[in-house]
PDB file of N, CA, C and O in Angstrom:
ATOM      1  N   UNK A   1     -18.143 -81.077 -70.200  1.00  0.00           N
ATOM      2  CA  UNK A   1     -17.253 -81.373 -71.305  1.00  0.00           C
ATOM      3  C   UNK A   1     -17.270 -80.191 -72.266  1.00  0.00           C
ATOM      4  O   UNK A   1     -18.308 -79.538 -72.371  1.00  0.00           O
ATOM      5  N   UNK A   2     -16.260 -79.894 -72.927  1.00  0.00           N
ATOM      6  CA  UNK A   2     -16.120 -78.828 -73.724  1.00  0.00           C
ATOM      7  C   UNK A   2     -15.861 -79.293 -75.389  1.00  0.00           C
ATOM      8  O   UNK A   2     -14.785 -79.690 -75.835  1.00  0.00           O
ATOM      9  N   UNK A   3     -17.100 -79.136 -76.145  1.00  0.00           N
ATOM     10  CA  UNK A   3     -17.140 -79.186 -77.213  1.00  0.00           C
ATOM     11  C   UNK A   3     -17.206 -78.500 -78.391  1.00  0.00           C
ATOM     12  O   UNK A   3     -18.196 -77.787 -78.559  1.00  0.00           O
ATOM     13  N   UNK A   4     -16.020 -78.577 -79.610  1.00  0.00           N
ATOM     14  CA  UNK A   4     -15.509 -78.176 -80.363  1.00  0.00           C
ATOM     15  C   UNK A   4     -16.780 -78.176 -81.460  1.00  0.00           C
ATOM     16  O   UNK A   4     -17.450 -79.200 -81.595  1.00  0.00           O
ATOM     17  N   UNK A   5     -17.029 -77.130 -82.129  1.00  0.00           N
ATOM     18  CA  UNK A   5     -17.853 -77.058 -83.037  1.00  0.00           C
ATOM     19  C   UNK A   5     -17.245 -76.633 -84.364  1.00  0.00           C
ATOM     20  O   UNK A   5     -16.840 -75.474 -84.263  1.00  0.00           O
ATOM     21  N   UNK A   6     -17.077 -77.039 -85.317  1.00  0.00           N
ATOM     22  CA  UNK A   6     -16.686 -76.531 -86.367  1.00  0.00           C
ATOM     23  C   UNK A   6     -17.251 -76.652 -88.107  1.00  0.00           C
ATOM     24  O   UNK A   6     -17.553 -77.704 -88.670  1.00  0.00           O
ATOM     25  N   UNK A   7     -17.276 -75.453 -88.631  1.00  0.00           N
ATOM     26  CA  UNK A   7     -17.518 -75.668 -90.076  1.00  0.00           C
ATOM     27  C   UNK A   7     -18.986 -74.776 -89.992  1.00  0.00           C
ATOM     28  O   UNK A   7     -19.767 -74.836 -90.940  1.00  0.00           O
ATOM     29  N   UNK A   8     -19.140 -74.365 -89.391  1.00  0.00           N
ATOM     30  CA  UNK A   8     -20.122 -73.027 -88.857  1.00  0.00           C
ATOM     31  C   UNK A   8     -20.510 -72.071 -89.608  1.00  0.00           C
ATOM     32  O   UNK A   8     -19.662 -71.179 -89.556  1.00  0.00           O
ATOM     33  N   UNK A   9     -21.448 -71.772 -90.352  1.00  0.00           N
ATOM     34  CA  UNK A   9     -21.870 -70.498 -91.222  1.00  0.00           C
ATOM     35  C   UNK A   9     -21.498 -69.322 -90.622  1.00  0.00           C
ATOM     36  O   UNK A   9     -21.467 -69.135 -89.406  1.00  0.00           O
ATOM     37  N   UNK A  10     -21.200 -68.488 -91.523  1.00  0.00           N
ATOM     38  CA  UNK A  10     -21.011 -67.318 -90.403  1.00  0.00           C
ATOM     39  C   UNK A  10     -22.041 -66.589 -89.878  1.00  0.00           C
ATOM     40  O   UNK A  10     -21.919 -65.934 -88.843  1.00  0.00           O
ATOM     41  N   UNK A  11     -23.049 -66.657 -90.520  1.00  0.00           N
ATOM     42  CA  UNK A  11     -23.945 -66.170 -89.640  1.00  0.00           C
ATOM     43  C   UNK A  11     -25.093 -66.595 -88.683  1.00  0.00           C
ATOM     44  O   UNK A  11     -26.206 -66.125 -88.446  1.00  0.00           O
ATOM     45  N   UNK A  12     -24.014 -68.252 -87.973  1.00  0.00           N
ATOM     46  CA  UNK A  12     -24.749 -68.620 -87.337  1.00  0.00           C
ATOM     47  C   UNK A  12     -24.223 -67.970 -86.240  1.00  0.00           C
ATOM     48  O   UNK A  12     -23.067 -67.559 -86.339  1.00  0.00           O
ATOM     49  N   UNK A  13     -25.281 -67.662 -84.461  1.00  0.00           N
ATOM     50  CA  UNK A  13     -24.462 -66.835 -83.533  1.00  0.00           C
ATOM     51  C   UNK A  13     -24.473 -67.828 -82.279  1.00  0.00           C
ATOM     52  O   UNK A  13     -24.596 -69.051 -82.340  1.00  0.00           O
ATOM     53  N   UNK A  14     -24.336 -67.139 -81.263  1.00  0.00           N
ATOM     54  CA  UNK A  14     -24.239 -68.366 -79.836  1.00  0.00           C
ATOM     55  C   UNK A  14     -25.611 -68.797 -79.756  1.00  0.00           C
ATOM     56  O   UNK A  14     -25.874 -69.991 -79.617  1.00  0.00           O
ATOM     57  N   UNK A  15     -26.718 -67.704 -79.852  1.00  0.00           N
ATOM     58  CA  UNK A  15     -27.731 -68.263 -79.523  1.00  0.00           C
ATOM     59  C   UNK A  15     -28.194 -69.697 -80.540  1.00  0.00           C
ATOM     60  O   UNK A  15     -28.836 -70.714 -80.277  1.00  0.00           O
ATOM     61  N   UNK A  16     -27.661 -69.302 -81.529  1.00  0.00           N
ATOM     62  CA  UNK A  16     -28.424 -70.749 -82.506  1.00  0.00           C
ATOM     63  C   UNK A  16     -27.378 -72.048 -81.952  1.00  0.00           C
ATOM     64  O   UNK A  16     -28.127 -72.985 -81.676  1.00  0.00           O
ATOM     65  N   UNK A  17     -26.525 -72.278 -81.800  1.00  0.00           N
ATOM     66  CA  UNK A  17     -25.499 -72.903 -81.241  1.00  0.00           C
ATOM     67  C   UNK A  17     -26.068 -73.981 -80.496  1.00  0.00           C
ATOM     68  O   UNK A  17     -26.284 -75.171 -80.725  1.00  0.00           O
ATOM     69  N   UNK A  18     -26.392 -72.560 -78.734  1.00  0.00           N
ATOM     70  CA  UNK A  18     -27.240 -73.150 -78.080  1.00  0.00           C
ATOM     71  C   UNK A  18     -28.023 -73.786 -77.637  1.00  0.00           C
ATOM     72  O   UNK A  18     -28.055 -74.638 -76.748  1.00  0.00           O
ATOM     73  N   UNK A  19     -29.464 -72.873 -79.019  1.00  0.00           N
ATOM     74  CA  UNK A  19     -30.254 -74.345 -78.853  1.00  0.00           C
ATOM     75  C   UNK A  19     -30.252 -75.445 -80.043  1.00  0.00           C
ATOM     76  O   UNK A  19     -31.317 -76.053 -80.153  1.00  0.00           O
ATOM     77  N   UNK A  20     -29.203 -75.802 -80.969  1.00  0.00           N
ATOM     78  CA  UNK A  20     -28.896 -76.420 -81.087  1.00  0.00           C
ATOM     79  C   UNK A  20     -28.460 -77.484 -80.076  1.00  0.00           C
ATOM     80  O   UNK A  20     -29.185 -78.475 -80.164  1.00  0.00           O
ATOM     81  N   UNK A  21     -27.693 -77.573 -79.325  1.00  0.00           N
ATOM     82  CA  UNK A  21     -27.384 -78.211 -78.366  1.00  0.00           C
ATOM     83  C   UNK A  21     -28.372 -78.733 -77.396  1.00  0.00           C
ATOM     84  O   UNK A  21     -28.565 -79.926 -77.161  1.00  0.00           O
ATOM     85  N   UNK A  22     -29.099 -77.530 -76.750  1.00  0.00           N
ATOM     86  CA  UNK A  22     -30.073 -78.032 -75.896  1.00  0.00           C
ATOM     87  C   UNK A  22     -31.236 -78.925 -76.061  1.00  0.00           C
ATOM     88  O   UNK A  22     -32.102 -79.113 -75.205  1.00  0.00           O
ATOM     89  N   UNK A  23     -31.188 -79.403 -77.113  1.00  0.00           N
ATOM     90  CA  UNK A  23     -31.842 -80.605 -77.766  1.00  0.00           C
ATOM     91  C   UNK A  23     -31.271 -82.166 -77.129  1.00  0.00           C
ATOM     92  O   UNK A  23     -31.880 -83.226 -76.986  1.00  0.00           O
ATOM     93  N   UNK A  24     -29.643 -81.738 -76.785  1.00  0.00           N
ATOM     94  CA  UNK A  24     -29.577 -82.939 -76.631  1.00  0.00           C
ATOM     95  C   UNK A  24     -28.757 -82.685 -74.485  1.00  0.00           C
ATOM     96  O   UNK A  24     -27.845 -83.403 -74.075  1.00  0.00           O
ATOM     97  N   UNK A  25     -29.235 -81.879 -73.854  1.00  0.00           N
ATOM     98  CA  UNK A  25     -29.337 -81.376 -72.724  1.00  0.00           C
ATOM     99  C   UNK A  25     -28.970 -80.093 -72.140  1.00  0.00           C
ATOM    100  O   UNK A  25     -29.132 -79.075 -72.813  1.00  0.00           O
ATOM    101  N   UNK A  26     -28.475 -80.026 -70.913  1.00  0.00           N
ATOM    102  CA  UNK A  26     -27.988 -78.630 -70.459  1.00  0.00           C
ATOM    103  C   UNK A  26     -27.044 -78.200 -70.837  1.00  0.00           C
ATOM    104  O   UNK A  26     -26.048 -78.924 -70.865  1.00  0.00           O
ATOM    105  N   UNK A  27     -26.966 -76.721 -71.325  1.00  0.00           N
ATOM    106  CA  UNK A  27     -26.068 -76.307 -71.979  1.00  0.00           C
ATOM    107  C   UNK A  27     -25.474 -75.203 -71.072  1.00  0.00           C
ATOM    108  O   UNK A  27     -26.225 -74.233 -70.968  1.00  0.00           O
ATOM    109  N   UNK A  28     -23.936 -75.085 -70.174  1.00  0.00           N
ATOM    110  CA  UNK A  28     -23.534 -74.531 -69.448  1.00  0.00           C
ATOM    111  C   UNK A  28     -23.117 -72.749 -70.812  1.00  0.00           C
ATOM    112  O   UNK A  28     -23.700 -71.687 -70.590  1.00  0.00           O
ATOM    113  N   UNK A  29     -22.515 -72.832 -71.522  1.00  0.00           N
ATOM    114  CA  UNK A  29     -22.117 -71.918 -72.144  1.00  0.00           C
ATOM    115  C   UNK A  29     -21.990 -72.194 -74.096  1.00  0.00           C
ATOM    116  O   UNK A  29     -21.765 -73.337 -74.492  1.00  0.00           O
ATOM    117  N   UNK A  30     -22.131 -71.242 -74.936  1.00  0.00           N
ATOM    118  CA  UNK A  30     -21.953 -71.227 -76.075  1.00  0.00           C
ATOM    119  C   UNK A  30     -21.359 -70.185 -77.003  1.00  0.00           C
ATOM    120  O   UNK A  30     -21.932 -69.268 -77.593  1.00  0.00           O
ATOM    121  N   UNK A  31     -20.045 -70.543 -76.997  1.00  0.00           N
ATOM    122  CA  UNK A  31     -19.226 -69.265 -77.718  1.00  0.00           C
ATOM    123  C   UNK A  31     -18.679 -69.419 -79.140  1.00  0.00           C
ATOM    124  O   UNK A  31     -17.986 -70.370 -79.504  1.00  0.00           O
ATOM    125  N   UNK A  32     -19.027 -68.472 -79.846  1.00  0.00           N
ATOM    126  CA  UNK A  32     -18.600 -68.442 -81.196  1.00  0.00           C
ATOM    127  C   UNK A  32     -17.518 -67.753 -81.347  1.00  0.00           C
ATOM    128  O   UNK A  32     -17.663 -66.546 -81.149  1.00  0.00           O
ATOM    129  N   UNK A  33     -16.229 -68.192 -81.700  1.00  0.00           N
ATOM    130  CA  UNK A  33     -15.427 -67.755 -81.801  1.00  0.00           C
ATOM    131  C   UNK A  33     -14.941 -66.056 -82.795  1.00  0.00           C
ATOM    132  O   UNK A  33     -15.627 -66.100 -83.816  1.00  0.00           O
ATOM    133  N   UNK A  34     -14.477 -65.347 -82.805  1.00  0.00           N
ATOM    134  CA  UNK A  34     -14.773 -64.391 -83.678  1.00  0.00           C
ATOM    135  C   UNK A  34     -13.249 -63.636 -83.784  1.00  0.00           C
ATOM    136  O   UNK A  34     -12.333 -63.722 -82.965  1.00  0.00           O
ATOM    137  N   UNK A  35     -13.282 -62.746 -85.265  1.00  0.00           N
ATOM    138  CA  UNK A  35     -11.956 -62.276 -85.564  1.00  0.00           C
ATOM    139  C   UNK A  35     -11.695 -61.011 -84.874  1.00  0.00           C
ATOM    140  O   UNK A  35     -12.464 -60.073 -85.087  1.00  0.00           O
ATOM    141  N   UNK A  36     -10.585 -60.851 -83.977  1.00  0.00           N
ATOM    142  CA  UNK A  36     -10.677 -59.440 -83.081  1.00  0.00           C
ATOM    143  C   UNK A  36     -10.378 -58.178 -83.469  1.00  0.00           C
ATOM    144  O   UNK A  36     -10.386 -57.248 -82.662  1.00  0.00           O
ATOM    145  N   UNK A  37     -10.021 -57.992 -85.030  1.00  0.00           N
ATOM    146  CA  UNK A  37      -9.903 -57.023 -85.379  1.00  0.00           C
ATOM    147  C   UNK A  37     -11.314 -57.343 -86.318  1.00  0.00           C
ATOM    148  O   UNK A  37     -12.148 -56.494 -86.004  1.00  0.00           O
ATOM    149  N   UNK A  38     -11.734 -58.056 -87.116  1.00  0.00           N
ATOM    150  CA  UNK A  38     -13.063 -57.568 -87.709  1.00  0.00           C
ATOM    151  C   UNK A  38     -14.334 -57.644 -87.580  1.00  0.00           C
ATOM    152  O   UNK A  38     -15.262 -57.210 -88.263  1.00  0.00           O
ATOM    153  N   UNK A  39     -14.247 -58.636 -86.008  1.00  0.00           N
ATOM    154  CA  UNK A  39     -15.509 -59.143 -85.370  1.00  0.00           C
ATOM    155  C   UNK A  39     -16.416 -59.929 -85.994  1.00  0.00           C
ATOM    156  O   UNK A  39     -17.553 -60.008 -85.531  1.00  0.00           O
ATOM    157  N   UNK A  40     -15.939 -60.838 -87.484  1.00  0.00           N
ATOM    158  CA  UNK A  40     -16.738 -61.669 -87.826  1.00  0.00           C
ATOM    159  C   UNK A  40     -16.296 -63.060 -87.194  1.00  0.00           C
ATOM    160  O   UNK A  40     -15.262 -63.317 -86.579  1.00  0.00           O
ATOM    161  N   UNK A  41     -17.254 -63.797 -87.482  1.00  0.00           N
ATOM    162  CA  UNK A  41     -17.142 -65.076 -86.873  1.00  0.00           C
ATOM    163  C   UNK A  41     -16.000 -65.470 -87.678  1.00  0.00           C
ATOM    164  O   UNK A  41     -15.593 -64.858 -88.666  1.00  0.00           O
ATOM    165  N   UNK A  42     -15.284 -67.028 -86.961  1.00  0.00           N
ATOM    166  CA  UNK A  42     -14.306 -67.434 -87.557  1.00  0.00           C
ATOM    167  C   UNK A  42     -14.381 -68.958 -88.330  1.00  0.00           C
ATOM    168  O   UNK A  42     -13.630 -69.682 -88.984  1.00  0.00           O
ATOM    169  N   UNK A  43     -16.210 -68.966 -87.665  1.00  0.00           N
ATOM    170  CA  UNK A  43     -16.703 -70.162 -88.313  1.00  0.00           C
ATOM    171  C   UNK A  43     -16.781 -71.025 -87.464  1.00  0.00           C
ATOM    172  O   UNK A  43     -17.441 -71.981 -87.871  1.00  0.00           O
ATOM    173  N   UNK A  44     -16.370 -71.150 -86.350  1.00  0.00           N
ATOM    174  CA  UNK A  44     -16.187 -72.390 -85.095  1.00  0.00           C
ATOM    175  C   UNK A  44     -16.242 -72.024 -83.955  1.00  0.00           C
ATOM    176  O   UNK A  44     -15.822 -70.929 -83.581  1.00  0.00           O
ATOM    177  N   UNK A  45     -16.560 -72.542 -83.510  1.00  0.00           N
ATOM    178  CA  UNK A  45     -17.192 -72.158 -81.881  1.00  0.00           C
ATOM    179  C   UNK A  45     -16.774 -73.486 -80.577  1.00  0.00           C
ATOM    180  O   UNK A  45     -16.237 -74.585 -80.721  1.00  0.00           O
ATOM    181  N   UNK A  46     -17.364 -72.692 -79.181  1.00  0.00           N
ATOM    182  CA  UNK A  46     -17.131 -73.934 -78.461  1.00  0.00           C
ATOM    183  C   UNK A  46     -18.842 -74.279 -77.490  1.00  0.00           C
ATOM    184  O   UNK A  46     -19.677 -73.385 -77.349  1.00  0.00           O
ATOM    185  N   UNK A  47     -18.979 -75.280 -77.108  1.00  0.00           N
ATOM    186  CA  UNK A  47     -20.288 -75.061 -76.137  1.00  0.00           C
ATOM    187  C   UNK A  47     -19.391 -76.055 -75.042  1.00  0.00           C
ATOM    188  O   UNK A  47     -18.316 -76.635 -75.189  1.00  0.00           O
ATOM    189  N   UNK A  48     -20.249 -75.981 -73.995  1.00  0.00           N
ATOM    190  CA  UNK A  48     -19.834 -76.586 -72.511  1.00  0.00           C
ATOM    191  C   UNK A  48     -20.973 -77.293 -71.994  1.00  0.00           C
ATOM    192  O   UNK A  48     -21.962 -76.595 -72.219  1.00  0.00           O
ATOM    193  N   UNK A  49     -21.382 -78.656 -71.239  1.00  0.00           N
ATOM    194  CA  UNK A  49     -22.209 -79.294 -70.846  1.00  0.00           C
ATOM    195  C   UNK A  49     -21.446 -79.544 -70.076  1.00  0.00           C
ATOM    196  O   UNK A  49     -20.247 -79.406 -70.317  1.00  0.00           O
ATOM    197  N   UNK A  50     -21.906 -79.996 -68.893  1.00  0.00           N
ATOM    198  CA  UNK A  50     -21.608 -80.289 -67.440  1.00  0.00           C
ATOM    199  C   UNK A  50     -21.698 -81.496 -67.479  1.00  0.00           C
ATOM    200  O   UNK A  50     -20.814 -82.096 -66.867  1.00  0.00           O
ATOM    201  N   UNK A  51     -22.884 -82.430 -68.267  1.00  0.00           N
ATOM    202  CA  UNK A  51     -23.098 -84.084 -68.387  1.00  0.00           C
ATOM    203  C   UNK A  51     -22.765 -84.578 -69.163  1.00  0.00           C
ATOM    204  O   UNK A  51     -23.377 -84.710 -70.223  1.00  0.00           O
ATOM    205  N   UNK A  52     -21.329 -85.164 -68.817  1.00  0.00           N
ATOM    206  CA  UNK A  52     -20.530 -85.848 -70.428  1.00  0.00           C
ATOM    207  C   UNK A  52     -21.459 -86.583 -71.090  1.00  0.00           C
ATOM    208  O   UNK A  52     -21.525 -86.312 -72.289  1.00  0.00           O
ATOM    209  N   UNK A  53     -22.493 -87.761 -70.545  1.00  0.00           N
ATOM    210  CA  UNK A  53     -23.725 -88.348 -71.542  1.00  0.00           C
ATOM    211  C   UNK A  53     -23.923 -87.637 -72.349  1.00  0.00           C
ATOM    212  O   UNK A  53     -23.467 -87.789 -73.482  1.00  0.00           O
ATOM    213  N   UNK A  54     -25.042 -86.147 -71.812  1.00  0.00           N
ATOM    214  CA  UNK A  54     -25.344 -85.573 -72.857  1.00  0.00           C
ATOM    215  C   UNK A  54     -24.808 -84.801 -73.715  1.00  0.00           C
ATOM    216  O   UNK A  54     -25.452 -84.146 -74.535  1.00  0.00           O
ATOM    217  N   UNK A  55     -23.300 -84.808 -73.582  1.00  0.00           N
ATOM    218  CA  UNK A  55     -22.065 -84.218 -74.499  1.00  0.00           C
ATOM    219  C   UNK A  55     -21.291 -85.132 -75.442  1.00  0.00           C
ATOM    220  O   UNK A  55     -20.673 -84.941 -76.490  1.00  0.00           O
ATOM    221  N   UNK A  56     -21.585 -86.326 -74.590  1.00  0.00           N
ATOM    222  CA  UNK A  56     -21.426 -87.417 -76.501  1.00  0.00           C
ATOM    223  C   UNK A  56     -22.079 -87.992 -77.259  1.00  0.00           C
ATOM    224  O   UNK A  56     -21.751 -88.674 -78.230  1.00  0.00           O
ATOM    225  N   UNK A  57     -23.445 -87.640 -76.682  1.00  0.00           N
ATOM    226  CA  UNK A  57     -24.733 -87.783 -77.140  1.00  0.00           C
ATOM    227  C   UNK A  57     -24.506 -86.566 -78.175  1.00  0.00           C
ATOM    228  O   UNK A  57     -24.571 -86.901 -79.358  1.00  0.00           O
ATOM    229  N   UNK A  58     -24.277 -85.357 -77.941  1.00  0.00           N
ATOM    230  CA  UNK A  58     -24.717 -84.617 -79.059  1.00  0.00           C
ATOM    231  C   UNK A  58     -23.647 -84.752 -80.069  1.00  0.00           C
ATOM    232  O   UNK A  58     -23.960 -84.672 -81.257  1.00  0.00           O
ATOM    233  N   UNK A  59     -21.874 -85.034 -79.575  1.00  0.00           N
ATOM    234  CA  UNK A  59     -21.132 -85.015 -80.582  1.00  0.00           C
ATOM    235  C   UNK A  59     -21.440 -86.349 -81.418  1.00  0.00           C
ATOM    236  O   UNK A  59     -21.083 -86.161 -82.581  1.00  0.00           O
ATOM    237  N   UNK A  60     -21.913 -87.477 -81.255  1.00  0.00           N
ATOM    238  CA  UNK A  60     -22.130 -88.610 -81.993  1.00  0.00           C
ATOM    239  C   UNK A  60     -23.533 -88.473 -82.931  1.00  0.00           C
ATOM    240  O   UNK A  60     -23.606 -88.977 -84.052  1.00  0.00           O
ATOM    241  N   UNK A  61     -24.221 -87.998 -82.536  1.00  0.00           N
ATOM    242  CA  UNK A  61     -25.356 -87.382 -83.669  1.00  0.00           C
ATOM    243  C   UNK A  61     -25.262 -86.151 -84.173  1.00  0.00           C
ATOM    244  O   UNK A  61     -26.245 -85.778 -84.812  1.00  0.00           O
ATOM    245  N   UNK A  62     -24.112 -85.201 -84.046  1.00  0.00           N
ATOM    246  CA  UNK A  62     -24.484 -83.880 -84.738  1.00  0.00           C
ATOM    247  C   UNK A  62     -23.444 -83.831 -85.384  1.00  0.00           C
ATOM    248  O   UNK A  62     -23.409 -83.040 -86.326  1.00  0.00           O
ATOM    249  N   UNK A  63     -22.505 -84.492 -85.145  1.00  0.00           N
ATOM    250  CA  UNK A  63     -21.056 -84.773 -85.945  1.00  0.00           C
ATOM    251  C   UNK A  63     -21.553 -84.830 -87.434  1.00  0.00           C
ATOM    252  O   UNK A  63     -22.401 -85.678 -87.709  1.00  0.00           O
ATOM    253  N   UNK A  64     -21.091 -83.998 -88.404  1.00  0.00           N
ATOM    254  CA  UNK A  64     -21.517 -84.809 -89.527  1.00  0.00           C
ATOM    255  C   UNK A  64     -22.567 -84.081 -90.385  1.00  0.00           C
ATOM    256  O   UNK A  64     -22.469 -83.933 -91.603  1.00  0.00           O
ATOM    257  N   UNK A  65     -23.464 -83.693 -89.709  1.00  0.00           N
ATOM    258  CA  UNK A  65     -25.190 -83.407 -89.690  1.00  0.00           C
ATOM    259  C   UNK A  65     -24.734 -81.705 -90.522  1.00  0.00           C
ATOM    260  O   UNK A  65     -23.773 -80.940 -90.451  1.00  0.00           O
ATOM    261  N   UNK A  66     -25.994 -81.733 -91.245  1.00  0.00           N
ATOM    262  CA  UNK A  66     -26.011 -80.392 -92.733  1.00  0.00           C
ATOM    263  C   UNK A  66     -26.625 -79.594 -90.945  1.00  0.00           C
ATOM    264  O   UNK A  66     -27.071 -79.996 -89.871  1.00  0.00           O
ATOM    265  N   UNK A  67     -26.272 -78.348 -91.585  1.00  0.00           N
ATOM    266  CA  UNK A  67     -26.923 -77.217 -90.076  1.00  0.00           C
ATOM    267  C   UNK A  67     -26.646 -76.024 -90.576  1.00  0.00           C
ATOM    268  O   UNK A  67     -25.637 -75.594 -90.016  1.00  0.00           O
ATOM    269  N   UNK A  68     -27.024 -75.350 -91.294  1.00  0.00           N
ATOM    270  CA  UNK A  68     -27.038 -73.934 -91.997  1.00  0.00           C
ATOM    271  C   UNK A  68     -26.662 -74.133 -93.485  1.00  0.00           C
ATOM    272  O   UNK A  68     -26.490 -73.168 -94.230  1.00  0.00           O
ATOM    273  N   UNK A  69     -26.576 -75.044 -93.773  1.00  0.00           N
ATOM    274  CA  UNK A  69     -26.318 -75.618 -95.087  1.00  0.00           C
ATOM    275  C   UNK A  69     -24.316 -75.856 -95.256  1.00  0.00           C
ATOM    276  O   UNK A  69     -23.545 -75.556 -96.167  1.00  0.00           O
ATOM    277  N   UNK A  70     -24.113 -76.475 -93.988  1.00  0.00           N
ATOM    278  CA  UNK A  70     -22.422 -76.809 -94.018  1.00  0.00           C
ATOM    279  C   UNK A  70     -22.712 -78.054 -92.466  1.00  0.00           C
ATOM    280  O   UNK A  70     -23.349 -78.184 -91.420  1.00  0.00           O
ATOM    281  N   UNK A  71     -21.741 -78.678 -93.313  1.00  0.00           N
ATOM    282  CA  UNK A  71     -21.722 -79.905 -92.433  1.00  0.00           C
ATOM    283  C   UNK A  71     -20.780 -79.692 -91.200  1.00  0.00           C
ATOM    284  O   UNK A  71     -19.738 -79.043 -91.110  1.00  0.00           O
ATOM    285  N   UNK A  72     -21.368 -80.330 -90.408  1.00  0.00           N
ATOM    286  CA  UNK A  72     -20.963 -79.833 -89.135  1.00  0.00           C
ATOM    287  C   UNK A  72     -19.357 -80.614 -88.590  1.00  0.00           C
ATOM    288  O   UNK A  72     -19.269 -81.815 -88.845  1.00  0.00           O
ATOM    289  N   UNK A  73     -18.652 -80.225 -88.171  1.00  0.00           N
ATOM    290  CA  UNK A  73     -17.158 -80.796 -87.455  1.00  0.00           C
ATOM    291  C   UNK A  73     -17.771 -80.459 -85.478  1.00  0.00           C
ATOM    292  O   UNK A  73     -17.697 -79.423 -84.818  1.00  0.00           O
ATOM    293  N   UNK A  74     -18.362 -81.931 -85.077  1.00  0.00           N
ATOM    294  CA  UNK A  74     -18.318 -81.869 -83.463  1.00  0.00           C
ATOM    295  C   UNK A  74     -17.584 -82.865 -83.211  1.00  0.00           C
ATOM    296  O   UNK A  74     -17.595 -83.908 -83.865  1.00  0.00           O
ATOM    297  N   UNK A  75     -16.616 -82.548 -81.874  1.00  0.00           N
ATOM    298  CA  UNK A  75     -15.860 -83.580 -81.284  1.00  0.00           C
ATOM    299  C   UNK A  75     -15.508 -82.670 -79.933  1.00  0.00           C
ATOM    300  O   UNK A  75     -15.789 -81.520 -79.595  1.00  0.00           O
ATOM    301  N   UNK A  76     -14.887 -83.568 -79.435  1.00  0.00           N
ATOM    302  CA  UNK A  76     -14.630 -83.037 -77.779  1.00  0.00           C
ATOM    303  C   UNK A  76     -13.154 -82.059 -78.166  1.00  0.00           C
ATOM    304  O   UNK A  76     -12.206 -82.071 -78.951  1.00  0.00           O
ATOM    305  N   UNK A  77     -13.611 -81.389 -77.228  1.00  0.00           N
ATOM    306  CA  UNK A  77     -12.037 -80.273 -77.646  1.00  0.00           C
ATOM    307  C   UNK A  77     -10.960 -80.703 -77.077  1.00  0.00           C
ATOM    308  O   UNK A  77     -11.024 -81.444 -76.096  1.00  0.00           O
ATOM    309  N   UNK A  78      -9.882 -80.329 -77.573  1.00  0.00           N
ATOM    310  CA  UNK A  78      -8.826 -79.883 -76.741  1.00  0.00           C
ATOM    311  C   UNK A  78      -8.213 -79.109 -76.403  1.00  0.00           C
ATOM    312  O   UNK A  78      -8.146 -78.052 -77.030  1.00  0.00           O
ATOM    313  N   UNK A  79      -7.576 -79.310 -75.367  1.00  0.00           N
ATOM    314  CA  UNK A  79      -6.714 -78.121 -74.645  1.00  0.00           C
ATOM    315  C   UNK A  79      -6.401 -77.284 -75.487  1.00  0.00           C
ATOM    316  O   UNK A  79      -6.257 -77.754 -76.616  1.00  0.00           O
ATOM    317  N   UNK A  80      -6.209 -76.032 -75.362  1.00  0.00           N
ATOM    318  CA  UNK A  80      -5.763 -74.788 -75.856  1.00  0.00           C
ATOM    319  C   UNK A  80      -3.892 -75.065 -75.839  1.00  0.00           C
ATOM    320  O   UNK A  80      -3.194 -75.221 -74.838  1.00  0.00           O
ATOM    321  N   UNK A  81      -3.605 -75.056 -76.784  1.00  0.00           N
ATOM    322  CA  UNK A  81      -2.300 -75.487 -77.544  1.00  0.00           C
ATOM    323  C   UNK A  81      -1.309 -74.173 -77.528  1.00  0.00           C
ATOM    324  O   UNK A  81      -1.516 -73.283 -78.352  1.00  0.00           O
ATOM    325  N   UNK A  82       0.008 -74.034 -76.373  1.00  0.00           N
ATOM    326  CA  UNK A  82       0.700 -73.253 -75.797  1.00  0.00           C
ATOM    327  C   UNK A  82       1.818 -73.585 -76.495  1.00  0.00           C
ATOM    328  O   UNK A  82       1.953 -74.700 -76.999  1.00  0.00           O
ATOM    329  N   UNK A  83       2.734 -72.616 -76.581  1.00  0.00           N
ATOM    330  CA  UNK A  83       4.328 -72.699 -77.482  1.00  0.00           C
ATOM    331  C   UNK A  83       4.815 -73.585 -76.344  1.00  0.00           C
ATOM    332  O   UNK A  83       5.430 -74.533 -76.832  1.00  0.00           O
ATOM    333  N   UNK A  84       4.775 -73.647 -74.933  1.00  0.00           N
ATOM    334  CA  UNK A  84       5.331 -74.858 -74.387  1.00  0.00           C
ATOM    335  C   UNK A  84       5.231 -75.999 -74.356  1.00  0.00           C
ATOM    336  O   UNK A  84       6.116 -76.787 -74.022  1.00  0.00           O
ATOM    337  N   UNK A  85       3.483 -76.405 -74.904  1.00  0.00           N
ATOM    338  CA  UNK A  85       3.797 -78.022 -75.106  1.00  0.00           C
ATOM    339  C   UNK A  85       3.394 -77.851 -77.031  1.00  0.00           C
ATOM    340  O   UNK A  85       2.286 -78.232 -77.408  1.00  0.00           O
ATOM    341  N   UNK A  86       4.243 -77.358 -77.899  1.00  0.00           N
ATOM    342  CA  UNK A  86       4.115 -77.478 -79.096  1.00  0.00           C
ATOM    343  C   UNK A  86       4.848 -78.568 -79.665  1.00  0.00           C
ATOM    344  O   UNK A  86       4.447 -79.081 -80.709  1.00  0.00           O
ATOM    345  N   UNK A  87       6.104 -79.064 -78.964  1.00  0.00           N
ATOM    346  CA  UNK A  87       6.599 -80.259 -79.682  1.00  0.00           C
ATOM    347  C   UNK A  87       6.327 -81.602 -78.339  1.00  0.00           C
ATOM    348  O   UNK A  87       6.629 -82.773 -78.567  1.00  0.00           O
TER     349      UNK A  87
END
């Protein structure tokens, strides 16, 4: 499952993400999203778990939760949003 992380300090990076996550199981990937011309973070990120359990396990307890001193936005992502299905 691919989960949406948001509201992210900026200087949190993939690795803290990570094991953030791996608290609540295997963590396939953890990407922090970032600005491509100034390379800072953009504040939100995505991680990937392979075991939906332990992927709504973490969005139902971390949803919410203080984590660098900003409250956290987790929920399951969605699709990447194309000018063809915009309306």
């Amino acid at each position: 499952m691919n989960i949406y992380v948001g509201n992210l300090d900026f200087k949190v990076n993939e690795n803290d993400l990570q094991e953030l996550f791996d608290e609540y199981g295997t963590v396939s990937s953890a990407k922090i999203i970032s600005d491509k011309f100034s390379g800072r973070s953009k504040g939100f990120g995505f991680v990937t778990m392979d075991n939906d359990d332990e992927a709504k396990k973490a969005i139902s307890e971390l949803n919410g939760t203080v984590y660098s001193n900003r409250d956290l936005v987790v929920n399951e992502a969605k699709p990447k949003r194309t000018d063809s299905n915009r309306f």
